[in-house]
PLY file of the C-alpha trace (Angstrom):
ply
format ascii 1.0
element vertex 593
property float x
property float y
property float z
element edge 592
property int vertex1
property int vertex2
end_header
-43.75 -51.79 -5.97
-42.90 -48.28 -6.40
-39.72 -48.01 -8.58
-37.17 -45.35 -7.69
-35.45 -43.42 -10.50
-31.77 -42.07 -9.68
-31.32 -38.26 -10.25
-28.26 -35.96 -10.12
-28.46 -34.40 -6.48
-27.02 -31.52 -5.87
-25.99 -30.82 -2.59
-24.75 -27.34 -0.94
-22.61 -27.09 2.22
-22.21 -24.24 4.17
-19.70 -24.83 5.89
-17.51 -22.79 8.32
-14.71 -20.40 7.11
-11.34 -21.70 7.67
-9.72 -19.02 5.78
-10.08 -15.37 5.45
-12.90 -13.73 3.87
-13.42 -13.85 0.24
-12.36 -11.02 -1.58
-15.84 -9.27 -2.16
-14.97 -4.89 -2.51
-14.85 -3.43 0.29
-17.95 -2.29 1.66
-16.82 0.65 3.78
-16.73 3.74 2.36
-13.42 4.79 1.64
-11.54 1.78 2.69
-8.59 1.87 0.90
-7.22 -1.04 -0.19
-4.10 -2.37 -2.32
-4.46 -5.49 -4.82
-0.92 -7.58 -4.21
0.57 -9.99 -7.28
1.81 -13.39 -6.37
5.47 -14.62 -7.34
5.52 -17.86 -8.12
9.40 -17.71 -8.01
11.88 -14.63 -6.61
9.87 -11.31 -6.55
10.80 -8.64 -8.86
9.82 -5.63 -6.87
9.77 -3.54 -9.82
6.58 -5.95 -10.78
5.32 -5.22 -6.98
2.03 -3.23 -5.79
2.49 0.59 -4.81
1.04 3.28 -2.29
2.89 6.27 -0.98
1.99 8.03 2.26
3.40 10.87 4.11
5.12 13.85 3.47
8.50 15.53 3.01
10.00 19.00 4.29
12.16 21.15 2.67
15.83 20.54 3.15
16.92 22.12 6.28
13.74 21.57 8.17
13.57 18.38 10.17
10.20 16.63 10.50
7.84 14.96 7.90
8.80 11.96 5.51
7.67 10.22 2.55
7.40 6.67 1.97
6.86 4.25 -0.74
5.54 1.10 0.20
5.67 -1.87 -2.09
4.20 -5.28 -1.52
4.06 -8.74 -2.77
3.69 -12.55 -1.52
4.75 -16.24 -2.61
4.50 -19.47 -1.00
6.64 -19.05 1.37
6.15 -15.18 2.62
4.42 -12.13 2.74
7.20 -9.29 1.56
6.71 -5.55 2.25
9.27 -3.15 1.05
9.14 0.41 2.46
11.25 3.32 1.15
11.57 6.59 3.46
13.08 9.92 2.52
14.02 11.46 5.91
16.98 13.97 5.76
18.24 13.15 9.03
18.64 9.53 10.59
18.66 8.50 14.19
18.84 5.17 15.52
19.91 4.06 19.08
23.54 2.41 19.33
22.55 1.07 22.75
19.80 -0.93 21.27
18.69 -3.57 23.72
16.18 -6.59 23.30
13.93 -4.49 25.32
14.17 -0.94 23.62
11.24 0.87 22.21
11.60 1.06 18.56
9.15 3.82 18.17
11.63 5.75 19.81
13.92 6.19 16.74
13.32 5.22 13.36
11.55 2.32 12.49
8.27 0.93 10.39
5.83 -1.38 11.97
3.34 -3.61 9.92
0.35 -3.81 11.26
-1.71 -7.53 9.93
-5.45 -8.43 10.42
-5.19 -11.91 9.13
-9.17 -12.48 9.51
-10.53 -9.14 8.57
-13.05 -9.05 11.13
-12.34 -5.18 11.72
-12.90 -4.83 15.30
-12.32 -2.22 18.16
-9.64 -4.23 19.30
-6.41 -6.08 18.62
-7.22 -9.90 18.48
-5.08 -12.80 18.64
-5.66 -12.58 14.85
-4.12 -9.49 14.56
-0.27 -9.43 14.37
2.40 -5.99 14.27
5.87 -6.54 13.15
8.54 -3.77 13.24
12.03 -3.32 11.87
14.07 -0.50 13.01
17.04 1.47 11.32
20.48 -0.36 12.07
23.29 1.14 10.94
26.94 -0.25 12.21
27.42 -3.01 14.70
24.07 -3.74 15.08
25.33 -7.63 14.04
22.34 -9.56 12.73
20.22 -6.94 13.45
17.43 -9.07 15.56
17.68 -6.54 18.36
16.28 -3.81 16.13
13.33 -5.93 15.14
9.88 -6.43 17.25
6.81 -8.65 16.76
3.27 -8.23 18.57
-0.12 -10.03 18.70
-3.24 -9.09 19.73
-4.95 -10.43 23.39
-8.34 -9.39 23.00
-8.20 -6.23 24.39
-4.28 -5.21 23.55
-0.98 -5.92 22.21
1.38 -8.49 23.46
4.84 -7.20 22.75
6.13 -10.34 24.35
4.89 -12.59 21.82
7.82 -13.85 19.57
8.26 -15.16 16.10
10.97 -15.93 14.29
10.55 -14.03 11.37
14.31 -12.23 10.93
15.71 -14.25 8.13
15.85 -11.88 5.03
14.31 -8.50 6.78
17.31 -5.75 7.24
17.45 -2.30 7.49
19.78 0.56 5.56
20.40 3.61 4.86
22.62 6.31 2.69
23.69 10.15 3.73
25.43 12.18 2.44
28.13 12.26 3.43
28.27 9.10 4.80
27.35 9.22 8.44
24.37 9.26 10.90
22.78 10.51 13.57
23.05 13.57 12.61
26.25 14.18 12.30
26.05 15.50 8.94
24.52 18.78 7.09
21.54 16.17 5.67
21.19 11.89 5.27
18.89 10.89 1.78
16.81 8.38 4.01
16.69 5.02 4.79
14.87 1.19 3.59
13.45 -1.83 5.08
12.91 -4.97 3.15
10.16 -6.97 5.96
9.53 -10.69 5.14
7.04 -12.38 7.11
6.70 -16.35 6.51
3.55 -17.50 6.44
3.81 -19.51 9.39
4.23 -16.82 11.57
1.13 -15.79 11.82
-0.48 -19.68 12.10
-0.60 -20.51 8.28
1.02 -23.34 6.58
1.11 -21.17 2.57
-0.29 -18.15 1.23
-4.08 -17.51 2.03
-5.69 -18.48 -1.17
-6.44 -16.04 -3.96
-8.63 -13.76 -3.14
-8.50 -13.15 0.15
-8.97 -10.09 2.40
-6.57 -8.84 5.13
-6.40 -6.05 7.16
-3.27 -3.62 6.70
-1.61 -0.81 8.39
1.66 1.06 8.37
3.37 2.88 10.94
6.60 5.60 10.26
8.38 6.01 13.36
10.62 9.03 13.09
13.48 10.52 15.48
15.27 14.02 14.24
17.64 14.64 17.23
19.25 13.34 20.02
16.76 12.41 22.68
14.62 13.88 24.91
14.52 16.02 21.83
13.98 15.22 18.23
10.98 12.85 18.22
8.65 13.44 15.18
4.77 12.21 14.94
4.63 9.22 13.21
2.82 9.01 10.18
-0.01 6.57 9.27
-1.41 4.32 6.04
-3.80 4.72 6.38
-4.51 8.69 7.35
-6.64 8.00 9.80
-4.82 5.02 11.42
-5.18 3.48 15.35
-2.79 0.85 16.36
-4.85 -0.24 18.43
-8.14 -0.46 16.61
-7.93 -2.79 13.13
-11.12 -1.23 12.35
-9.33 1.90 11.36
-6.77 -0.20 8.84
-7.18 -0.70 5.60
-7.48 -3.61 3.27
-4.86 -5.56 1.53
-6.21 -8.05 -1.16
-4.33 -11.48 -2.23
-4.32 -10.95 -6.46
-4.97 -8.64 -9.11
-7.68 -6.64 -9.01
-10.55 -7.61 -11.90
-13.99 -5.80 -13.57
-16.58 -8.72 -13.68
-18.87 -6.27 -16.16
-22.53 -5.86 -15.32
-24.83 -8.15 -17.84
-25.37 -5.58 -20.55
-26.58 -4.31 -23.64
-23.98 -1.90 -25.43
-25.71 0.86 -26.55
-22.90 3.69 -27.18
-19.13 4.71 -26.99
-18.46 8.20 -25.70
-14.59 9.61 -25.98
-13.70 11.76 -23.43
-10.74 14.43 -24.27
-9.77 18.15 -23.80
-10.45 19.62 -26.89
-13.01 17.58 -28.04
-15.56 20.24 -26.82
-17.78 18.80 -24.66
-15.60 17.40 -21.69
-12.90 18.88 -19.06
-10.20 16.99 -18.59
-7.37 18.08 -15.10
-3.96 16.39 -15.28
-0.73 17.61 -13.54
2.46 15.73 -12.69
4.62 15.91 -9.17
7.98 14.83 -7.95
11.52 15.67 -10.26
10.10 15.09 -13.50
12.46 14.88 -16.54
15.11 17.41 -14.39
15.06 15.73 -11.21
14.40 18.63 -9.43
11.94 17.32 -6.66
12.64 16.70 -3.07
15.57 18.40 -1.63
16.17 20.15 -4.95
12.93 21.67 -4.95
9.97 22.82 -2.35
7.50 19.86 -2.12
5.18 21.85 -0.57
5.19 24.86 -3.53
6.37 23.02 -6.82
3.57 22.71 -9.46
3.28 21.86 -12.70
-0.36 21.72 -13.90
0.37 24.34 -16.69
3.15 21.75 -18.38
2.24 19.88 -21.93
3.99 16.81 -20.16
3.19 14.16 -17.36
6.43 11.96 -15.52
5.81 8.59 -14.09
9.40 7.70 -12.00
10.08 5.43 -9.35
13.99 4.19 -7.74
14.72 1.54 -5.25
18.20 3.91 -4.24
16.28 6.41 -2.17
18.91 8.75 -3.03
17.24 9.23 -6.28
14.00 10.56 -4.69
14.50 14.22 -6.30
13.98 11.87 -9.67
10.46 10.30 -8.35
6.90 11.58 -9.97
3.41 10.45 -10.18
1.06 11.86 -12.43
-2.56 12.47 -11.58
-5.66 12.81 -13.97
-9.67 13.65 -13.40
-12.17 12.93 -15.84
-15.73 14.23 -15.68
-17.99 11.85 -16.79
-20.70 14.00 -17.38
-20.57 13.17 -21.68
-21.66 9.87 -20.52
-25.74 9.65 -20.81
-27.74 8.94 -17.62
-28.94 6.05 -16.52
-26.98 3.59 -17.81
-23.76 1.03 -16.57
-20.42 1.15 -18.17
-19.28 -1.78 -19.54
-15.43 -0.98 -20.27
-13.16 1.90 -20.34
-9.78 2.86 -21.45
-7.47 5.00 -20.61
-5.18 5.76 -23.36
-2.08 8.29 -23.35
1.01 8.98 -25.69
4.82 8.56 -24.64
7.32 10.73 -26.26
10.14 10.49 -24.77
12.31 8.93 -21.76
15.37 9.31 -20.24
18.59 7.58 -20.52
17.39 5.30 -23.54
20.79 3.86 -23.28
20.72 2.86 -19.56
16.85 2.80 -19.26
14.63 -0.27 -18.57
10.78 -0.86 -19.46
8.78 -0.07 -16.56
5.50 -1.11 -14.94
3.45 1.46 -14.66
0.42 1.29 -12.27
-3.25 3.00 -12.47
-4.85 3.76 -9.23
-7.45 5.48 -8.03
-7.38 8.65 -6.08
-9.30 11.03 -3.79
-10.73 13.73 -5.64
-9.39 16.88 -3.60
-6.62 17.87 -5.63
-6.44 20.64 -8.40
-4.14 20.91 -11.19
-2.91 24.47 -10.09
-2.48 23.38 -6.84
-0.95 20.22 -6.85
2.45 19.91 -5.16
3.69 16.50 -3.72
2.81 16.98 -0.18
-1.06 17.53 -0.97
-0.99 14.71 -3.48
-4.17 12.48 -2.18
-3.07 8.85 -1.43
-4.59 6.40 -3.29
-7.77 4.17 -3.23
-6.64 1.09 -4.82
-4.09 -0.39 -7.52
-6.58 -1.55 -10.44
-4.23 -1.99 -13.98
-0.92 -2.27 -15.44
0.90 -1.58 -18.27
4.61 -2.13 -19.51
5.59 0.99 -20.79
8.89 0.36 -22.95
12.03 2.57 -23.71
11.78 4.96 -26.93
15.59 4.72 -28.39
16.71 6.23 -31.60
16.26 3.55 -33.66
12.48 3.30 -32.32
11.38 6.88 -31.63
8.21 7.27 -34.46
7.70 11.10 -33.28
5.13 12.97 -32.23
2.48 11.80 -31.29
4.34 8.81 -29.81
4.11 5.69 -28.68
0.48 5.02 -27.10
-0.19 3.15 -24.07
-3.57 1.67 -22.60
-4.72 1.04 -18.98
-7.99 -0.64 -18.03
-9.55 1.75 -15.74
-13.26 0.08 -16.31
-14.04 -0.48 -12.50
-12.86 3.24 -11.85
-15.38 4.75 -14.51
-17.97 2.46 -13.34
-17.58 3.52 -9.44
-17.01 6.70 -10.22
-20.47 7.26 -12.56
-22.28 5.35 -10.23
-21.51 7.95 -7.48
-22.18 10.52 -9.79
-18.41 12.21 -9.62
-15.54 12.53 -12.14
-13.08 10.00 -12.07
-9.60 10.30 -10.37
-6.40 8.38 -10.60
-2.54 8.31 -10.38
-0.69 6.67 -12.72
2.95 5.28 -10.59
5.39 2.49 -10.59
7.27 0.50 -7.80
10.34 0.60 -10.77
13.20 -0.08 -9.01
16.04 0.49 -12.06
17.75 4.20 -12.76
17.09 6.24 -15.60
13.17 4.89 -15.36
11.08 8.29 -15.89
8.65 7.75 -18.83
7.77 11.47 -20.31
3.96 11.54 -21.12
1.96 13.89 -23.02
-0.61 15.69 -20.88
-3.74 17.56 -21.87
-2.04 21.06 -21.83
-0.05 20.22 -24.91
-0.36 22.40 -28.09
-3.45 22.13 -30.53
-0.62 20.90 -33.28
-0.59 17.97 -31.10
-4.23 17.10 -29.70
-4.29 13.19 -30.64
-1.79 12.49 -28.02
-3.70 13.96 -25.19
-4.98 11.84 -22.54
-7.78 10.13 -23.79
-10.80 8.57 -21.68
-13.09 6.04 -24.26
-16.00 4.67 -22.11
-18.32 1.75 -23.67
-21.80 1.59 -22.03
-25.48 0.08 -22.49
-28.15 -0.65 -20.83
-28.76 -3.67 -18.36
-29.83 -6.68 -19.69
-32.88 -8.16 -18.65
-32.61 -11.54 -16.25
-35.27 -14.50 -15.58
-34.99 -16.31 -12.31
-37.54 -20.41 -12.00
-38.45 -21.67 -9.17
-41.03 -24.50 -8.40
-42.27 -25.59 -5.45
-42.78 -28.56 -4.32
-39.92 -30.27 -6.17
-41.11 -33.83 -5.40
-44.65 -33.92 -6.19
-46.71 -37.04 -6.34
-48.85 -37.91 -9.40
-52.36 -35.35 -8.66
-50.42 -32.92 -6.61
-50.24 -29.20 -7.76
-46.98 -27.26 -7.97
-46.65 -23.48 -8.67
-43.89 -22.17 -10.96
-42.15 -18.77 -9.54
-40.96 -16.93 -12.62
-39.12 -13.69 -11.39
-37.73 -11.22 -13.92
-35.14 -8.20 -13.45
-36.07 -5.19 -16.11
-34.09 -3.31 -18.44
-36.33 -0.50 -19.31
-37.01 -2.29 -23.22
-39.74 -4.23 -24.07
-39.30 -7.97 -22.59
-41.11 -10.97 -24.08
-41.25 -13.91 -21.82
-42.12 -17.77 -23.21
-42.98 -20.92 -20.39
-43.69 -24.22 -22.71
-45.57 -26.26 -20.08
-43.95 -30.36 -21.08
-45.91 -32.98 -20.81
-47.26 -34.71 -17.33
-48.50 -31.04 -16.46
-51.84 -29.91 -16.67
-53.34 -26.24 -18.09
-51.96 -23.50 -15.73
-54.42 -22.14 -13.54
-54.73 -18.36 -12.53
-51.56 -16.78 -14.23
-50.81 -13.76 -11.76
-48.42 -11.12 -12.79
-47.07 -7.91 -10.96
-46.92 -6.00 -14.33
-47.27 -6.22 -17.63
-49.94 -8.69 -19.63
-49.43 -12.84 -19.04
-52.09 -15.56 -20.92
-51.64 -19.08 -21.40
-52.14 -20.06 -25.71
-53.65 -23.36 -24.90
-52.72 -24.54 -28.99
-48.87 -24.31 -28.10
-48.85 -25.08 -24.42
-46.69 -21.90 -23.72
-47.43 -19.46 -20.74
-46.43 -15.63 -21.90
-45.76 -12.58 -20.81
-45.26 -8.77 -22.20
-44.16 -5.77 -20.47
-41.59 -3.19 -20.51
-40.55 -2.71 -16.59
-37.60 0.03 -15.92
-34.32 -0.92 -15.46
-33.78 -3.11 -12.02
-37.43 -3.42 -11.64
-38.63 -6.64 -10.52
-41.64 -8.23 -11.91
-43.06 -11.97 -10.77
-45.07 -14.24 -12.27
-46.85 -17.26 -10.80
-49.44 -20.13 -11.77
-50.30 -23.31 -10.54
-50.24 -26.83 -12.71
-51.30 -30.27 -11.69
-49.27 -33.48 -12.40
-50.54 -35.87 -14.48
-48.03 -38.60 -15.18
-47.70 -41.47 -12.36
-44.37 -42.71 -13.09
-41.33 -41.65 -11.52
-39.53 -38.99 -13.96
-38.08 -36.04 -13.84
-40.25 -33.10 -15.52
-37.91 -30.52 -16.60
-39.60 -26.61 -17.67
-37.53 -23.65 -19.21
-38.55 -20.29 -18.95
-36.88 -17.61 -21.78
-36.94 -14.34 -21.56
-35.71 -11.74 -24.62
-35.06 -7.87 -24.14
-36.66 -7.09 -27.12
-34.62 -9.58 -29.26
-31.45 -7.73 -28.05
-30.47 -10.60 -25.43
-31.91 -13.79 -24.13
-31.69 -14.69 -20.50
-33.17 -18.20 -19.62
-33.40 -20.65 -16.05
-34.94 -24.05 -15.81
-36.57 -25.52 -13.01
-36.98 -29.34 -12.53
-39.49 -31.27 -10.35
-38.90 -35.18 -9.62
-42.48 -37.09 -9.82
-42.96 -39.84 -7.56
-39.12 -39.95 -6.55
-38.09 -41.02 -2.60
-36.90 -38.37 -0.05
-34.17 -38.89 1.65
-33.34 -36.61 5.07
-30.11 -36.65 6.13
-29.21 -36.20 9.50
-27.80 -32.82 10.48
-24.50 -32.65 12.38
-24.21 -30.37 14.86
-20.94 -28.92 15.67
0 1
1 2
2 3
3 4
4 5
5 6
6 7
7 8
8 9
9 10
10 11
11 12
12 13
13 14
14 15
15 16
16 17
17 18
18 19
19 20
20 21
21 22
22 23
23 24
24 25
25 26
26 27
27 28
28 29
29 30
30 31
31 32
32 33
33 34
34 35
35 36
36 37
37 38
38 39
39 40
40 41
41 42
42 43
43 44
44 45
45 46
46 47
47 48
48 49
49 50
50 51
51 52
52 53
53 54
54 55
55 56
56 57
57 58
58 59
59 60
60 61
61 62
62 63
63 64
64 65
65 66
66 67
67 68
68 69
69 70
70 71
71 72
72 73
73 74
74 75
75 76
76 77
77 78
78 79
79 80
80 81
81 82
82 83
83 84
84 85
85 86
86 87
87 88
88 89
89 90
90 91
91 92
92 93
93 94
94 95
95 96
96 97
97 98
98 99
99 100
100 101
101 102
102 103
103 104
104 105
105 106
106 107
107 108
108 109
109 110
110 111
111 112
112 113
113 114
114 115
115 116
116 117
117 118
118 119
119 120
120 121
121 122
122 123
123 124
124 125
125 126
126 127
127 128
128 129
129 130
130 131
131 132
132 133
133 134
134 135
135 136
136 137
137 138
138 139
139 140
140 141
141 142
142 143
143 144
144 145
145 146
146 147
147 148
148 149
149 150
150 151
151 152
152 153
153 154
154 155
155 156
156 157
157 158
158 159
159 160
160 161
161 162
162 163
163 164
164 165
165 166
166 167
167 168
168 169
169 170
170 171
171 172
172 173
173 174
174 175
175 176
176 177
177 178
178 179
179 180
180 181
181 182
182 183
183 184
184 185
185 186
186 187
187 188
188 189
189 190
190 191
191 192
192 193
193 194
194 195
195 196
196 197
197 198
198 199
199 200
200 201
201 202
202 203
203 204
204 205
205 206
206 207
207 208
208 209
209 210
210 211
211 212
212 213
213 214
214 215
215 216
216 217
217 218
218 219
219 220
220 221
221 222
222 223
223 224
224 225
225 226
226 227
227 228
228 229
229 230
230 231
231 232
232 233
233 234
234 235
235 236
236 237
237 238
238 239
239 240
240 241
241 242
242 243
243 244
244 245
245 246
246 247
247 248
248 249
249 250
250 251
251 252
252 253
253 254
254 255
255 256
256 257
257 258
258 259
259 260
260 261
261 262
262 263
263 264
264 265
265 266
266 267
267 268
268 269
269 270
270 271
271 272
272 273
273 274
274 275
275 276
276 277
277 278
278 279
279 280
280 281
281 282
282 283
283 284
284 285
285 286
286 287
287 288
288 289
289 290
290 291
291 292
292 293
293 294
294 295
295 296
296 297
297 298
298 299
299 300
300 301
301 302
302 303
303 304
304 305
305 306
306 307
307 308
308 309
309 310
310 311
311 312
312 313
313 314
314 315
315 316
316 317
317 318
318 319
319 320
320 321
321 322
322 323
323 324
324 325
325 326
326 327
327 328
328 329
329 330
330 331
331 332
332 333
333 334
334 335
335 336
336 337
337 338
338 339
339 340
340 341
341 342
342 343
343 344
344 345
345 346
346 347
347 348
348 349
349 350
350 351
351 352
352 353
353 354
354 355
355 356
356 357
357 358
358 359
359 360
360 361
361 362
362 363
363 364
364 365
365 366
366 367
367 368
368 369
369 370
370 371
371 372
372 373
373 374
374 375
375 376
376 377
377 378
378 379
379 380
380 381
381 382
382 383
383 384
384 385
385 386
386 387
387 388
388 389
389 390
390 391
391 392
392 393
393 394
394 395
395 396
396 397
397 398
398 399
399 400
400 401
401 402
402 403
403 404
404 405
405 406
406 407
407 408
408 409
409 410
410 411
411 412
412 413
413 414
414 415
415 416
416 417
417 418
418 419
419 420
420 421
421 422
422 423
423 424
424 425
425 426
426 427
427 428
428 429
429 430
430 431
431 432
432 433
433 434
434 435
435 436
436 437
437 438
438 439
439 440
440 441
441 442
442 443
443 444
444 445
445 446
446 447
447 448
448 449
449 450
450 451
451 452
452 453
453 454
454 455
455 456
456 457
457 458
458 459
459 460
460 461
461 462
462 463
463 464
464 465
465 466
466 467
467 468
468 469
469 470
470 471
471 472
472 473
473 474
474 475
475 476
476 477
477 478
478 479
479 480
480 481
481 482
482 483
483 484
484 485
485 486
486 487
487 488
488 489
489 490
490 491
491 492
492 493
493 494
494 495
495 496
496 497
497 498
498 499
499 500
500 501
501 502
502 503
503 504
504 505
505 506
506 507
507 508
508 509
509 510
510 511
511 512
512 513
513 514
514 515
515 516
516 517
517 518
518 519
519 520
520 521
521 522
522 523
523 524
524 525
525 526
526 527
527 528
528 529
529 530
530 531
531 532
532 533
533 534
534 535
535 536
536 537
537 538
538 539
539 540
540 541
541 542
542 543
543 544
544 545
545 546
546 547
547 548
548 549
549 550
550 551
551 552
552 553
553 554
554 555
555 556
556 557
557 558
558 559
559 560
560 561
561 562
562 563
563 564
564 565
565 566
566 567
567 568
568 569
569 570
570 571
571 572
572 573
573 574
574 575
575 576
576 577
577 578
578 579
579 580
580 581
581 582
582 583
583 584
584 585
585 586
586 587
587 588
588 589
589 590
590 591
591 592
């Protein structure tokens, strides 16, 4: 009678998605996208992700704004906060539950809740607007619209109840609107959209991929006249096609670091001789003399020994606001191999208000690389990529200030240096914050600073190696019967070092037969049982190995065979494969949906 010896199984279910996609990177080129933190309690918006768009005209000259949009989630809601300087505010007092919003000014959210990117809006695909409302608008529902798609458009007649918390506001100065006075500061709109609004009962789960658009409606004078183009994140925005959005991802953003051997650590800073390091700072810097105090479109500072990170929730403030932006080329940075980490390191000195001033979160992001450090004004600051790192900058006091150099500060900005020398180009990032407290600019010391003072320059330390060698078992059958032969699969993945690979044959197998290898030299030593292999195949270069063996034992067991593989005794990489002799088969019937 034959016996039947219980194994682990392992079964795998592919099953169909019932949530978004995963949150693998993005796989179109140039997709931006923006990482979003989950609250587990009230969000602190100063804590929130950050991306700008648009741009701002000189006082006097109605037309372009600027907007900060931050966003965040919890279990209840998605939140989007979005920030617009415009100088002069219009919104219609005859507002009706039928107006078009797009007529004055408003934001829309645009939401692709499955990702699928296609040509058309979807039921899938939802847009929610809020409008400016100024006085005795009541609750303000008739200055609020929601949308979904149809399959082939948008169904503006489609309604959730998503008003509770969203509002509009706005400051001038003085205090009117409509243009009734010489210039207004601009105008916010805090947008919460419940998760069951858009056919979810909580947050999608970590990890996730949406997509995400923003439309700036804008009106500078009474109608017919007065109506500005809207402006789009992203640039190259349709409504009506999600394809064209970008990508909005639920959690941090991490580096999963490619299997490696570290081989070096290169330093990249101005000064050091063999690298060239750009950095320049926009917005009001330590003065506050961006926005209307300034020319957005002239004002630049790539010749200053500092760099200014600021951000405000009062949009009233936005002469006060700066980003910083720094390029490092890579070229220091030997061919060939894969960066493991990098750090981006860079000295505060100073602050303002350190009596009224709060620490701030300060984000690194990626940018596009068409910018110059002589040319860069706030208007042709390129938006960014993605949000990657964080770090809490704190407040230098008095009783804390150690001096020059000052106080360092590090950002993880691996999986920039590792796109960025993959593609072969310098890498480019803003540093910002979504800081919503006064008195918040952190004064940074930039590359142009004096020789006296060369430690605190931006700093760029890159650790890379070479990849690591990788062994991959397979054998097939896996439920032989005593007599029956089985060939072992043994693929490797090269490193470009010498690789020694050992296969110890158990017992119940016979000799191997014909060892075949795609490269390098494999023989069987018959006095230890062991299968091996030398060769040195470049890095990524796939070599396989196969032979056949014969079962010998009758009994029902499970035979189990480990294959190791060392990169010249740098790093081990091993797999097993397992065959069950003389074990039952069991086919399970396949359910069809």
């Amino acid at each position: 009678m034959r016996r039947l010896i219980w194994a682990p199984l392992l079964i795998v279910l592919i099953l169909p998605s019932l949530t978004a996609a995963p949150a693998c990177r993005a796989q179109v080129q140039n997709t931006r996208r923006v990482n979003v933190p989950y609250f587990s309690d009230d969000i602190a918006w100063s804590e929130a992700s950050v991306f700008w768009f648009g741009q701002v005209d000189p006082l006097g000259a109605p037309g372009r704004n600027s907007a900060d949009v931050r966003v965040a989630y919890t279990a209840e809601e998605l939140s989007i906060f979005v920030n617009v300087e415009d100088y002069y505010l219009w919104y219609d007092r005859n507002e009706t539950q039928t107006s078009d919003l797009t007529d004055y000014d408003a934001v829309a959210i645009y939401l692709d809740t499955a990702h699928d990117r296609v040509a058309s809006p979807q039921p899938d695909d939802f847009v929610f607007m809020s409008a400016l409302c100024l006085y005795g608008c009541n609750d303000g529902s008739r200055h609020r619209r929601e949308g979904r798609g149809t399959g082939v458009n948008w169904d503006m007649t489609w309604t959730a109840d998503w008003t509770d918390g969203t509002w509009a506001s706005w400051i001038g100065s003085p205090a009117y609107n409509n243009n009734n006075n010489e210039f207004d500061y601009g105008w916010w709109s805090y947008i919460h959209i419940p998760w069951s609004k858009v056919g979810l009962s909580g947050p999608p789960p970590e990890g996730t991929v949406w997509g995400l658009g923003v439309i700036l409606h804008d009106r500078d004078d009474l109608p017919p006249a007065g109506a500005v183009a809207p402006q789009t994140w992203p640039e190259n925005m349709d409504p009506d096609r999600p394809n064209t959005w970008a990508e909005m991802h639920f959690g941090v953003a991490t580096f999963a670091p490619p299997q490696a051997i570290t081989q070096g650590t290169t330093v990249i800073r101005r000064g050091l001789g063999q690298s060239i390091v750009e950095d320049s700072w926009v917005g009001g810097g330590g003065t506050c003399s961006g926005g209307h105090e300034g020319d957005p479109d002239l004002d630049n500072y790539g010749a200053d020994g500092n760099l200014f990170v600021e951000n405000q929730e009062l949009i009233a403030d936005f002469p006060c606001f700066s980003k910083s932006l720094l390029r490092f080329y890579l070229d220091p940075i030997p061919e060939g191999k894969v960066i493991i980490s990098a750090t981006l390191s860079l000295h505060q000195w100073s602050n303002a208000r350190w009596d009224l001033a709060q620490p701030s979160l300060i984000w690194l992001l990626t940018v596009d690389g068409d910018w110059e450090e002589n040319t860069l004004t706030w208007n042709n600051t390129p938006l960014a990529q993605e949000n990657l790192s964080t770090t809490w900058v704190d407040v230098i006091t008095p009783a804390n200030n150690p001096g020059r150099p000052g106080v360092r500060y590090d950002w993880d900005i691996s999986q920039a240096v590792a796109d960025a020398y993959a593609a072969g180009e310098p890498v480019n990032v803003a540093l910002y914050t979504a800081d919503t407290n006064p008195h918040s600019s952190k004064y940074l010391t930039s590359s142009e600073t004096g020789e006296w003072n060369e430690v605190a320059r931006p700093t760029l330390t890159v650790v890379w190696g070479q990849v690591g060698a990788t062994v991959d078992k397979r054998a097939h059958p896996v439920t032989p019967n005593s007599g029956e032969a089985v060939t072992y699969t043994i693929t490797m993945v090269g490193s470009g070092q010498p690789l020694n690979l050992t296969d110890s044959l158990p017992d119940g197998l016979s000799d191997p037969g014909p060892i075949q290898a795609t490269e390098g030299n494999a023989a069987y030593n018959a006095a230890q049982r062991h299968v091996e292999w030398t060769g040195t195949p470049g890095p990524g270069q796939l070599v396989t190995i196969t032979f056949p063996v014969t079962v010998q034992i009758s009994d029902p067991i499970a035979i189990v065979n480990t294959a190791t593989l060392t990169n010249d005794g740098l790093n081990t990489s091993t797999d097993t494969a397992v065959v069950i002799v003389g074990g039952l088969q069991v086919h399970l019937p396949t359910i069809m949906r």
